[in-house]
C-alpha positions in Angstrom: 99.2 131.8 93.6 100.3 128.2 92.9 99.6 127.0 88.9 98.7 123.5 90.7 96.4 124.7 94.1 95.2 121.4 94.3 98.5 119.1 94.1 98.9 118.5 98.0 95.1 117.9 98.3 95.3 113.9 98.7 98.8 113.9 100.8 102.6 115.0 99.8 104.3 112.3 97.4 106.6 110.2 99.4 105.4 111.2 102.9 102.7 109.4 104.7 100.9 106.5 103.3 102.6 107.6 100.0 105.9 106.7 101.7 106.0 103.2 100.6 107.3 102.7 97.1 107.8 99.6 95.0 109.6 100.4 91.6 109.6 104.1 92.4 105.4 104.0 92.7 103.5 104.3 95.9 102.5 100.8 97.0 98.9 101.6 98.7 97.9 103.7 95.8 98.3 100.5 93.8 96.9 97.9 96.1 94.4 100.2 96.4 93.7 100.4 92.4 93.9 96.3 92.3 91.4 96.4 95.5 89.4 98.7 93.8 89.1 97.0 90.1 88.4 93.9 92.2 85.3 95.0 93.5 83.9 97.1 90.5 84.8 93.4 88.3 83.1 91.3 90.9 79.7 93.3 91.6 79.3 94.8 88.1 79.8 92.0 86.1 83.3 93.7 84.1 86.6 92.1 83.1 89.1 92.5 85.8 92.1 93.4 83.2 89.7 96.3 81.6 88.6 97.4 85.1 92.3 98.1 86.3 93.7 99.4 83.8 90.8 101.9 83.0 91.4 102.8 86.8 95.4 103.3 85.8 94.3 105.1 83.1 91.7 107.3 84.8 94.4 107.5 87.9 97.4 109.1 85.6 94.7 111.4 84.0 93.6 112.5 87.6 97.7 113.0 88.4 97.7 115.1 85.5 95.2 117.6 86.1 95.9 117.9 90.0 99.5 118.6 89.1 101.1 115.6 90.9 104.3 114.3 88.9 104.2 110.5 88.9 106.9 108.2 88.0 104.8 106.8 84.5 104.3 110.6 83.6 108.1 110.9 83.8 108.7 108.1 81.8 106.5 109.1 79.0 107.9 112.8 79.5 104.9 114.8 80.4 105.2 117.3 82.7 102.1 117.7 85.5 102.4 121.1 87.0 105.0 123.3 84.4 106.2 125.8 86.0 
C-alpha cells in the first residue's frame, strides 16, 4: 500500500485543471485561493492580506499531509510523501 493513499484524491499535478501553471504553480488553484480570501474578507468582516495568506498557509499544510509535492515545499526543502 501507497504511504500517501490520498495524494491523487483532488486531481493528478499537471494534468486537468492543474495543467495550467504560472511560475511553476497551478493557476486555478491560485485564482481560486484569491477568489476564495475574497469572499471570506468581504462577508466576514477580515483583512484580505490575512485571509489569503492563512488560506496559502492552510493550503501548503493540506499539500503536506495529502502527500502532494508543491513547488513552495520544494523550495523550502520538505519533502510531502518520503518514500
Amino acid at each position: 500500500m501507497s504511504k500517501c493513499p490520498y495524494k491523487y484524491v483532488l486531481g493528478i499535478p499537471g494534468q486537468g485543471v492543474h495543467a495550467l501553471r504560472l511560475w511553476g504553480v497551478s493557476f486555478h488553484d491560485t485564482w481560486m485561493t484569491v477568489v476564495a480570501a475574497a469572499l471570506i474578507a468581504y462577508f466576514y468582516g477580515y483583512s484580505f492580506l490575512y485571509t489569503l495568506v492563512g488560506l496559502f498557509v492552510l493550503g501548503e499544510v493540506l499539500h503536506y499531509l495529502f502527500g502532494v509535492q508543491t513547488a513552495f515545499l520544494t523550495m523550502i526543502g520538505v519533502e510531502a510523501c518520503p518514500s
